[in-house]
GUKOLVEX-139645 format. One record per residue (C-alpha): x negated, z negated, y; residue number from 1; chain; residue in one letter. Coordinates in Angstrom, 1 decimal, decimal comma. Example, Ala and Ser with C-alpha at 12.3 -4.5 7.8 and 13.67 -1.06 7.14 Angstrom:
<rs>
<r><u>-12,3</u><w>-7,8</w><v>-4,5</v><i>1</i><ch>A</ch><aa>A</aa></r>
<r><u>-13,7</u><w>-7,1</w><v>-1,1</v><i>2</i><ch>A</ch><aa>S</aa></r>
</rs>
This chain:
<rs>
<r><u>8,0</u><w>-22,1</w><v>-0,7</v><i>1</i><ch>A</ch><aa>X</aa></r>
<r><u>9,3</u><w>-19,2</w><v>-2,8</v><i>2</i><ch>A</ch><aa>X</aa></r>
<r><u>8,5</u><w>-17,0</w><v>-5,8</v><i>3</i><ch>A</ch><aa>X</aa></r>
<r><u>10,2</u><w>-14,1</w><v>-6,7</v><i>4</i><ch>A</ch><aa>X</aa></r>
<r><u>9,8</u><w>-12,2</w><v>-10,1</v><i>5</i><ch>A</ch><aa>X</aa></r>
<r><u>11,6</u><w>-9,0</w><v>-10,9</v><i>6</i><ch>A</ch><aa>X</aa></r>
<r><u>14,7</u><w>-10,6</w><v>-11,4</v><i>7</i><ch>A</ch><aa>X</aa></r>
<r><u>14,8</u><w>-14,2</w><v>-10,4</v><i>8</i><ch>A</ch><aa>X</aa></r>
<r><u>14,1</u><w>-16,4</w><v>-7,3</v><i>9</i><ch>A</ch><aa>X</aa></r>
<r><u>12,5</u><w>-19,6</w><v>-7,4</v><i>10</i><ch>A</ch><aa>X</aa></r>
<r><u>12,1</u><w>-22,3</w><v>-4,4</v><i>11</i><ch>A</ch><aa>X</aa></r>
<r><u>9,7</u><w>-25,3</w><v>-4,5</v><i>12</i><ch>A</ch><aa>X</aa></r>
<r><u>8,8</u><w>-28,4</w><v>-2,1</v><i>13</i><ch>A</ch><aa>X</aa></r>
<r><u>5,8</u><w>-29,4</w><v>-0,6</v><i>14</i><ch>A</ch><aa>X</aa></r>
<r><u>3,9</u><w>-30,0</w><v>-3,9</v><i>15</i><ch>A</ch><aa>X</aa></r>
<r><u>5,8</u><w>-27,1</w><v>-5,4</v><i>16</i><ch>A</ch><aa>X</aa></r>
<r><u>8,1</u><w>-29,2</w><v>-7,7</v><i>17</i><ch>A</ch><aa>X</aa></r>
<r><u>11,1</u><w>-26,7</w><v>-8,6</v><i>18</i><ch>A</ch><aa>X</aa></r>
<r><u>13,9</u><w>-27,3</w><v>-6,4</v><i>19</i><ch>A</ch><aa>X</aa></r>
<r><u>16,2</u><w>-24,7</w><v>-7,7</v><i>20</i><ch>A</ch><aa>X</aa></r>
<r><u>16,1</u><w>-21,5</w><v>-9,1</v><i>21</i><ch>A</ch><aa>X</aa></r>
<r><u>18,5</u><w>-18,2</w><v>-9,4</v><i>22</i><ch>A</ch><aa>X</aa></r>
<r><u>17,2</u><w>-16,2</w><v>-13,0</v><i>23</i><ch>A</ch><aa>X</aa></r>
<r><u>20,0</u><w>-13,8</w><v>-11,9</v><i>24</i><ch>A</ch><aa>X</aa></r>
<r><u>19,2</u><w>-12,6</w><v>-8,6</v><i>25</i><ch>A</ch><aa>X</aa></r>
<r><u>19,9</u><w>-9,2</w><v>-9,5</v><i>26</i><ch>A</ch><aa>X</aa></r>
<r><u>23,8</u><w>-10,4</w><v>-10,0</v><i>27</i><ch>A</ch><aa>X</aa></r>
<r><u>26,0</u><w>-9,0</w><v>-7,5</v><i>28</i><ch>A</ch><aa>X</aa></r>
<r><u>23,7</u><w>-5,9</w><v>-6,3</v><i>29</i><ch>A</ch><aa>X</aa></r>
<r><u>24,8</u><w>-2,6</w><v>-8,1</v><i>30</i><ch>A</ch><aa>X</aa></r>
<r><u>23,6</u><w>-1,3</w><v>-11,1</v><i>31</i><ch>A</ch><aa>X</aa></r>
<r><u>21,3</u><w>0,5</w><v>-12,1</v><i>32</i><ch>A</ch><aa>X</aa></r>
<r><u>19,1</u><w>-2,0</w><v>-9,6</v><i>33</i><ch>A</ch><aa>X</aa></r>
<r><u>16,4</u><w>-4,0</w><v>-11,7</v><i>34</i><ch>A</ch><aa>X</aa></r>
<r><u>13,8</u><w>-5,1</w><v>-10,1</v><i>35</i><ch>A</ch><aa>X</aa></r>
<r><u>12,9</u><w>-7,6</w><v>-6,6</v><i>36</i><ch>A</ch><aa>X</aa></r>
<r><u>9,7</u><w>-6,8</w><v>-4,6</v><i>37</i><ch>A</ch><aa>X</aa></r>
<r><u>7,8</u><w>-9,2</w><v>-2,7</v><i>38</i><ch>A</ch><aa>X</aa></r>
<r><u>10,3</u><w>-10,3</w><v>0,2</v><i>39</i><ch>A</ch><aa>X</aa></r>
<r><u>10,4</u><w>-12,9</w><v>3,4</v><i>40</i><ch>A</ch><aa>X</aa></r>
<r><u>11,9</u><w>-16,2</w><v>4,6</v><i>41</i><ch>A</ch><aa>X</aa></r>
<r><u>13,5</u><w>-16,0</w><v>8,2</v><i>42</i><ch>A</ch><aa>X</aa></r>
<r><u>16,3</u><w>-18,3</w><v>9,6</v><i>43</i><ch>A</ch><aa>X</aa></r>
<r><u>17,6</u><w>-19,5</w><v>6,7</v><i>44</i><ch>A</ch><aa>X</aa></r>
<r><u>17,0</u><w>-16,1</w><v>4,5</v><i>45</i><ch>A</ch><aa>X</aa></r>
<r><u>15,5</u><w>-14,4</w><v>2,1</v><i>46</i><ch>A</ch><aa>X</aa></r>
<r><u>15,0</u><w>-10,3</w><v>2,4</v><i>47</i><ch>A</ch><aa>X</aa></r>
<r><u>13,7</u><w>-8,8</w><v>-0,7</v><i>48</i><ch>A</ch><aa>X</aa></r>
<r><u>13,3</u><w>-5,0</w><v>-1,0</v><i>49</i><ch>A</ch><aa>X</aa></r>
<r><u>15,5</u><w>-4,1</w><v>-4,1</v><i>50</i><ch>A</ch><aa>X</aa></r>
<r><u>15,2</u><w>-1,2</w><v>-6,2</v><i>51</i><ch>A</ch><aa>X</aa></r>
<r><u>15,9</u><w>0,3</w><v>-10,1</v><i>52</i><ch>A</ch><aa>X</aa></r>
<r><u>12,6</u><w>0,7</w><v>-11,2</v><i>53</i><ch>A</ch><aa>X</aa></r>
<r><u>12,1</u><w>2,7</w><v>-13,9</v><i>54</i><ch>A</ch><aa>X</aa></r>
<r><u>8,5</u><w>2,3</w><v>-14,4</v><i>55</i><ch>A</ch><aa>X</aa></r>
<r><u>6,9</u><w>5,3</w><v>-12,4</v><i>56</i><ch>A</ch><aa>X</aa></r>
<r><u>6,9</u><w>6,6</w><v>-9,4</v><i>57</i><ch>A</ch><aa>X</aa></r>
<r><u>8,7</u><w>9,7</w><v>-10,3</v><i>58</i><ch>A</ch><aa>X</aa></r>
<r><u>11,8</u><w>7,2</w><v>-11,5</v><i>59</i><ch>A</ch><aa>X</aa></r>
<r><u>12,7</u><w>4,4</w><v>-8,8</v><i>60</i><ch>A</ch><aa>X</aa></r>
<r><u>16,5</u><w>4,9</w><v>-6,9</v><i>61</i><ch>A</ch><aa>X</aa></r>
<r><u>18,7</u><w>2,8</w><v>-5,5</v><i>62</i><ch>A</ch><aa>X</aa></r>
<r><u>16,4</u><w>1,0</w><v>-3,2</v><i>63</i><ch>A</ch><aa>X</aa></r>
<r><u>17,0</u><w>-1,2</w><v>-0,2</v><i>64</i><ch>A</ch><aa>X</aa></r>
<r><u>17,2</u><w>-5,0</w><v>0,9</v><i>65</i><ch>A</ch><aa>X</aa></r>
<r><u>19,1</u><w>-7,9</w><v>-0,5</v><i>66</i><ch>A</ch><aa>X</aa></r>
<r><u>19,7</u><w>-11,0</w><v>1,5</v><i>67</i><ch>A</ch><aa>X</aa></r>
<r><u>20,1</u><w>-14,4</w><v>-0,2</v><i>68</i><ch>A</ch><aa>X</aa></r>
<r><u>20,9</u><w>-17,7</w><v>1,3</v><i>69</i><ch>A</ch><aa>X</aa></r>
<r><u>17,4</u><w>-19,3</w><v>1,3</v><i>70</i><ch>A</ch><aa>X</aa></r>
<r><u>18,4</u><w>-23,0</w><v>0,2</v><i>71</i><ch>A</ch><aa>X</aa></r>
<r><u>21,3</u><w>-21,9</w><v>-2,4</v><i>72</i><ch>A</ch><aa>X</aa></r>
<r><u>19,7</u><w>-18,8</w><v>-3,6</v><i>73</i><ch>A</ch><aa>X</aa></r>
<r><u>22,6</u><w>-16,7</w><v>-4,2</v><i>74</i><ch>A</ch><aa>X</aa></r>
<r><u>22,8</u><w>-13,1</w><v>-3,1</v><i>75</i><ch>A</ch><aa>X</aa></r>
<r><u>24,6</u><w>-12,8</w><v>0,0</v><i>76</i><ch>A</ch><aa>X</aa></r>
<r><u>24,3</u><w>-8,9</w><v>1,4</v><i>77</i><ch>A</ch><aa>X</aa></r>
<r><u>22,7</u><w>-5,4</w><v>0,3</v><i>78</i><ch>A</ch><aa>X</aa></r>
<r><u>21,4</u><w>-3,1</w><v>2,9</v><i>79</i><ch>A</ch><aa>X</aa></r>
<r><u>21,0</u><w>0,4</w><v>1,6</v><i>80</i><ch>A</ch><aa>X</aa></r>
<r><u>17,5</u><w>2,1</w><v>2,8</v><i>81</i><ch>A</ch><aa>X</aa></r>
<r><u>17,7</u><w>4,8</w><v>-0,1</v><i>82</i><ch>A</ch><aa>X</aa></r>
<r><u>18,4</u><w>7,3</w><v>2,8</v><i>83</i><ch>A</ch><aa>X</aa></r>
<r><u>14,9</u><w>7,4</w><v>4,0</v><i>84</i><ch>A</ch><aa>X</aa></r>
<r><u>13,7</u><w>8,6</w><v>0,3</v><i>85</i><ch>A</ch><aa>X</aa></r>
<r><u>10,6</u><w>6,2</w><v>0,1</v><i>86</i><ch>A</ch><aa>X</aa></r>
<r><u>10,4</u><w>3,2</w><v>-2,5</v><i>87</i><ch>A</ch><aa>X</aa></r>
<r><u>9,8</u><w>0,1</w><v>-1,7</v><i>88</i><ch>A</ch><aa>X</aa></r>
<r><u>8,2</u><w>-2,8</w><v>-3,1</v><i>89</i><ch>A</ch><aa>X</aa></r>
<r><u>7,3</u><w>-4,9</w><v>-0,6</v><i>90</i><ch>A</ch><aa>X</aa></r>
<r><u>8,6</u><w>-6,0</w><v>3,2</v><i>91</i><ch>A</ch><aa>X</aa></r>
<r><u>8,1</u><w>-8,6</w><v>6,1</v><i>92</i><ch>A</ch><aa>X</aa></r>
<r><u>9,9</u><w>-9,5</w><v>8,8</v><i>93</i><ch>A</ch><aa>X</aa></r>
<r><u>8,5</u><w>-9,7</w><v>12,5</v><i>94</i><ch>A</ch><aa>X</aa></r>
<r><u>11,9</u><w>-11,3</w><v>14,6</v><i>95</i><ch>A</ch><aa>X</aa></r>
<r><u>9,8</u><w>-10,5</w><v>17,9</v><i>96</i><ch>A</ch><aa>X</aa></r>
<r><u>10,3</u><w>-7,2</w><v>17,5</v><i>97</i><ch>A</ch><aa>X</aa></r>
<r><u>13,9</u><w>-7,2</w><v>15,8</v><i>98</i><ch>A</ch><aa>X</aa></r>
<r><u>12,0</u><w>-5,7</w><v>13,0</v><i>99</i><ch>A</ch><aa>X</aa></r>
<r><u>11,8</u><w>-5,6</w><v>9,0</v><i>100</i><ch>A</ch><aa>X</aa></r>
<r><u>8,7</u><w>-3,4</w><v>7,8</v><i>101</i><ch>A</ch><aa>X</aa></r>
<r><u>8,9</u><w>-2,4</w><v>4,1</v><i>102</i><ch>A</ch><aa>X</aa></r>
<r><u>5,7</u><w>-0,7</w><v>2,7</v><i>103</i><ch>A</ch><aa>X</aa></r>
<r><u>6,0</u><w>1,5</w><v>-0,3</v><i>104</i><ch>A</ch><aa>X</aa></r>
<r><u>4,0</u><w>1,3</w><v>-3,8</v><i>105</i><ch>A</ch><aa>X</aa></r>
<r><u>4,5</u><w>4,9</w><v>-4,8</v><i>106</i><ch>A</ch><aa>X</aa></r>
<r><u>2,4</u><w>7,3</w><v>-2,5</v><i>107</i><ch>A</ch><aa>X</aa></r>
<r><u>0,5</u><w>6,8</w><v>0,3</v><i>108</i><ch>A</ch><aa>X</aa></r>
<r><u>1,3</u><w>3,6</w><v>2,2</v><i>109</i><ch>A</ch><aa>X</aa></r>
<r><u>3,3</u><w>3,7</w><v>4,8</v><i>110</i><ch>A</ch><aa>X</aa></r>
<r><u>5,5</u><w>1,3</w><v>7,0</v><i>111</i><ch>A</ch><aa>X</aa></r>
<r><u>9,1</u><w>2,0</w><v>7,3</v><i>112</i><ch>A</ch><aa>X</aa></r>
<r><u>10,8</u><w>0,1</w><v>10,0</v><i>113</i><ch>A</ch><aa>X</aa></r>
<r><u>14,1</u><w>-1,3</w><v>10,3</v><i>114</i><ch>A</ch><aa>X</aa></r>
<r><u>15,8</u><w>-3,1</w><v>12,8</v><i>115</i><ch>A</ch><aa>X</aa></r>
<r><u>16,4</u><w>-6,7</w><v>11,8</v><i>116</i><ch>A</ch><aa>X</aa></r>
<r><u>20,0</u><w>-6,8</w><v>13,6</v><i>117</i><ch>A</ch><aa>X</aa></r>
<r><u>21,6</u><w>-4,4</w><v>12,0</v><i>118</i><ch>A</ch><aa>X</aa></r>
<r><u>19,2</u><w>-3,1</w><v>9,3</v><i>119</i><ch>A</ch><aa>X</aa></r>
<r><u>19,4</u><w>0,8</w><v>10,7</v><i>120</i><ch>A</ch><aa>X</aa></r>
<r><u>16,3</u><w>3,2</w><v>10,7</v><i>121</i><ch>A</ch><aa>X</aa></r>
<r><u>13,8</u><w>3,2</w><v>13,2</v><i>122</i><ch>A</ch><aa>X</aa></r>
<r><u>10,9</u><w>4,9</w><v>12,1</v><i>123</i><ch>A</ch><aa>X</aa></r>
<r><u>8,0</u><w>5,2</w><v>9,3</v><i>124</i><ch>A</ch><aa>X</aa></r>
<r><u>4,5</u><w>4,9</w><v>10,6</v><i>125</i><ch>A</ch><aa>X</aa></r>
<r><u>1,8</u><w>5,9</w><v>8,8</v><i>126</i><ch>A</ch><aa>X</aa></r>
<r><u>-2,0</u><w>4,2</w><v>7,8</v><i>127</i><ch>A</ch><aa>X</aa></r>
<r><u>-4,9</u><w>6,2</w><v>8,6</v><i>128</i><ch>A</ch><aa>X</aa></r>
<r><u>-6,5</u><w>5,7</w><v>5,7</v><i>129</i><ch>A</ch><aa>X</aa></r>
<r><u>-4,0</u><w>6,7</w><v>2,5</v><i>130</i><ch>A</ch><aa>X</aa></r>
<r><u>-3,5</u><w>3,4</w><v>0,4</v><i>131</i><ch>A</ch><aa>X</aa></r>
<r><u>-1,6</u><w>4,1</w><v>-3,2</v><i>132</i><ch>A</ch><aa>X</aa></r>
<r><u>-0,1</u><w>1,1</w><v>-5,4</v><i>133</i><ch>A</ch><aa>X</aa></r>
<r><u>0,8</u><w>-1,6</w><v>-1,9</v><i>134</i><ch>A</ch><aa>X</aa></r>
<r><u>2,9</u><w>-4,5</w><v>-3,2</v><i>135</i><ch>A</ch><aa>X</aa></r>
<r><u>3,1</u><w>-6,7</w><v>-0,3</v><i>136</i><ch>A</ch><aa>X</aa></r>
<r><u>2,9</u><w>-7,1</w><v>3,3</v><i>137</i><ch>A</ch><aa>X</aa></r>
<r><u>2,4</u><w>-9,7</w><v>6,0</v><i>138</i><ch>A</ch><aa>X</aa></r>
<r><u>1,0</u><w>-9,9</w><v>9,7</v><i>139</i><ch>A</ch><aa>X</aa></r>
<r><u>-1,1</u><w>-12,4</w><v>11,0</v><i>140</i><ch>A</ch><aa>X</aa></r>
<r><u>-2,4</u><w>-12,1</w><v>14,9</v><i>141</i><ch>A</ch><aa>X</aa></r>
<r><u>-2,9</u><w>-9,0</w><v>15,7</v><i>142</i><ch>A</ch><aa>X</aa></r>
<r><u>-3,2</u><w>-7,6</w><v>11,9</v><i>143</i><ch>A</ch><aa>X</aa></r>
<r><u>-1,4</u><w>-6,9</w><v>9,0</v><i>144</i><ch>A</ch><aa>X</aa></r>
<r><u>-2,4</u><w>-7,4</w><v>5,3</v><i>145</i><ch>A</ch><aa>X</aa></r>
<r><u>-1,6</u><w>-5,7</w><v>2,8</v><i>146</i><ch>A</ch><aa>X</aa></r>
<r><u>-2,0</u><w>-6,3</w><v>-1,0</v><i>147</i><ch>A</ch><aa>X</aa></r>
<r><u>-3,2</u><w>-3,3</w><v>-3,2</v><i>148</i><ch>A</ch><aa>X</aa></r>
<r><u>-2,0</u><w>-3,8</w><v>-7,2</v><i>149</i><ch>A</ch><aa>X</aa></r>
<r><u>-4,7</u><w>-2,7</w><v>-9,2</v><i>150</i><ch>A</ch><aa>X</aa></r>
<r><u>-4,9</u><w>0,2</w><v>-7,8</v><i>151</i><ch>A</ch><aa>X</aa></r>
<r><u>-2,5</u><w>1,5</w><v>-10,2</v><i>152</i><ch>A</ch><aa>X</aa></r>
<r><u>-3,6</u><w>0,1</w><v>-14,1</v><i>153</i><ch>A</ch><aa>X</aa></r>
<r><u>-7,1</u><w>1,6</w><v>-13,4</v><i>154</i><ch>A</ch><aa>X</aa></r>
<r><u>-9,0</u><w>-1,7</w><v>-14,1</v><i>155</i><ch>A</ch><aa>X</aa></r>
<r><u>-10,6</u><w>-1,7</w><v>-10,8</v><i>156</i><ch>A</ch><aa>X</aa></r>
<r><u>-9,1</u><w>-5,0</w><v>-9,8</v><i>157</i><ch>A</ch><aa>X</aa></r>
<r><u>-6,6</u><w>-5,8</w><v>-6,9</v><i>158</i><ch>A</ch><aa>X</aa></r>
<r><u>-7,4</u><w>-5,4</w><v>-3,2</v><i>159</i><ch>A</ch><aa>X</aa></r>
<r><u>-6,0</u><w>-7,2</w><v>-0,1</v><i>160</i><ch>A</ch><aa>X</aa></r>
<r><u>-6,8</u><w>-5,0</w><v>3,5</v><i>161</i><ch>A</ch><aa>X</aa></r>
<r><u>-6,8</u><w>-5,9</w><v>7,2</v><i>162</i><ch>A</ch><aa>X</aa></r>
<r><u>-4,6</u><w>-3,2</w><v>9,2</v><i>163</i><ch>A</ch><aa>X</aa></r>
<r><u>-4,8</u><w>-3,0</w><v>12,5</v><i>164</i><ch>A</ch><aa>X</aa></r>
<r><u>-0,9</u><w>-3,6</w><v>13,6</v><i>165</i><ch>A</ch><aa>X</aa></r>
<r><u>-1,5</u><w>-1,5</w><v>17,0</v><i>166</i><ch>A</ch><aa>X</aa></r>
<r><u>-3,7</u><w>1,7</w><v>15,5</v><i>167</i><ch>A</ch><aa>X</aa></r>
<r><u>-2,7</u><w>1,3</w><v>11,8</v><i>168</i><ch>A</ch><aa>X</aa></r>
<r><u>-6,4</u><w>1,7</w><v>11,2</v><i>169</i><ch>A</ch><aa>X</aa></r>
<r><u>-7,4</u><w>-0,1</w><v>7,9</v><i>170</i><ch>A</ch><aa>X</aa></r>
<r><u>-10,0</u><w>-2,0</w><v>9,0</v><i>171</i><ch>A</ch><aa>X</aa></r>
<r><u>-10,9</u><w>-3,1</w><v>5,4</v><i>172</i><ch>A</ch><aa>X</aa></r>
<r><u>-11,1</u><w>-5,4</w><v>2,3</v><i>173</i><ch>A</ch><aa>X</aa></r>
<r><u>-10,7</u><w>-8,9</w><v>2,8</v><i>174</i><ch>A</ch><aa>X</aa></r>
<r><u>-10,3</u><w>-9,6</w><v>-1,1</v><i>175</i><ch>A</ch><aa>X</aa></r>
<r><u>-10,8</u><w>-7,9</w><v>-4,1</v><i>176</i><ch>A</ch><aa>X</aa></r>
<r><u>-11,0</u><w>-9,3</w><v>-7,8</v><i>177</i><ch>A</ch><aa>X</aa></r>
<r><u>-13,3</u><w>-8,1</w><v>-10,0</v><i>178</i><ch>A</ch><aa>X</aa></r>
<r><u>-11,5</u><w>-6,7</w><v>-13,5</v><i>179</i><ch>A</ch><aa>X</aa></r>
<r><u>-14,6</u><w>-7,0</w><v>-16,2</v><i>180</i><ch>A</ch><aa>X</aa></r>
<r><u>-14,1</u><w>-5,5</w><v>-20,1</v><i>181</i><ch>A</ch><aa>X</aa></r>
<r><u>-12,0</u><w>-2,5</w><v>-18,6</v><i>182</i><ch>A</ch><aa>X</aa></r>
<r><u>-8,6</u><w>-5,6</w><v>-18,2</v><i>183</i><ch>A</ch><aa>X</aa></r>
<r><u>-6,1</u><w>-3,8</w><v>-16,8</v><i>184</i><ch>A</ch><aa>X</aa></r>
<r><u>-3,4</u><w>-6,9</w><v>-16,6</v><i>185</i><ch>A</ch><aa>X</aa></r>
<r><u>-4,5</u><w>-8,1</w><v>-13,2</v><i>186</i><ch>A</ch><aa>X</aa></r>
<r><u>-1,3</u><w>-8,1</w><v>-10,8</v><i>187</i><ch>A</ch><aa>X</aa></r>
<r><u>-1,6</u><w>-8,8</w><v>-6,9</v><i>188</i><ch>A</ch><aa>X</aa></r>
<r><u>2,3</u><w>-7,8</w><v>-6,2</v><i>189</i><ch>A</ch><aa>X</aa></r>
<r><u>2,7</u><w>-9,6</w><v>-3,1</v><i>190</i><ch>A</ch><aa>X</aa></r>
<r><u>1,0</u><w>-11,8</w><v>-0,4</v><i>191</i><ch>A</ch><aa>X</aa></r>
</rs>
């Protein structure tokens, strides 16, 4: 079990007592990189999307995925993705496919793939339903899920969907949490 926060790492046991943490996860990536997105465990791993965030859209760079050793916690590899021009704040692995799928929080969603061997381009695939403000990805069966963040410090509370993974037809909310008083500090950024 894992957290990760914008700059630090943190893995837990069963009854999430803290095993270990890294509060500088960002050491050893270049500057101007400052924030982690919501990443995935696979053999032994962690890949979080990386990026210098510089709090909108217009102002994120640098952006790709850092690997860390999963039981140490220490940064391990950066795998530029900057190339391909889209952000990206959240990703998921699917080893089936030799895959990594990062979704972007700036613009409409869309799924940039990746091959998991050697972390090249393979193509971006697009909803058909445009989603602003994704954080977070993850498939299940024969869907994904994606987490909206508050659909971008409206108020109007977060939003999880159902994706179809073979049509990329969004097939809906499965959860969405109900902002009352006009709060705007509700924060879904991963799943």
């Amino acid at each position: 079990r894992y957290t990760i926060d914008t700059t630090s790492i943190k893995r837990y046991d069963a009854n999430w007592n803290l095993l270990n943490e890294n509060t500088n996860a960002l050491t050893g990536l270049s500057a101007p990189i400052n924030h982690l997105g919501d990443g995935d465990f696979y053999n032994g791993k962690l890949y979080i999307p990386v990026e210098y965030w510089g709090g909108s859209c217009g102002d994120f760079s640098d952006c790709g995925i850092a690997v860390y050793d999963a039981t140490t916690l220490n940064f391990e590899s950066f795998h530029d993705t900057s190339a391909q021009g889209h952000e990206c704040s959240g990703l998921f692995i699917e080893p089936s496919a030799n895959r990594i799928t990062i979704v972007n929080y700036c613009g409409p969603c869309q799924f940039h793939r990746y091959r998991l061997s050697d972390f090249s381009y393979e193509r971006t695939d697009s909803l058909d339903t445009p989603l602003n403000y994704i954080q977070g990805i993850v498939r299940l069966g024969d869907y994904y899920y994606i987490t909206q963040d508050n659909i971008g410090g409206s108020g109007d509370g977060d939003i999880c969907y159902r994706v179809s993974a073979d049509t990329f037809e969004v097939q809906g909310q499965v959860y969405h949490t109900e902002i009352s008083g006009g709060d705007s500090n509700s924060n879904m950024e991963g799943i």
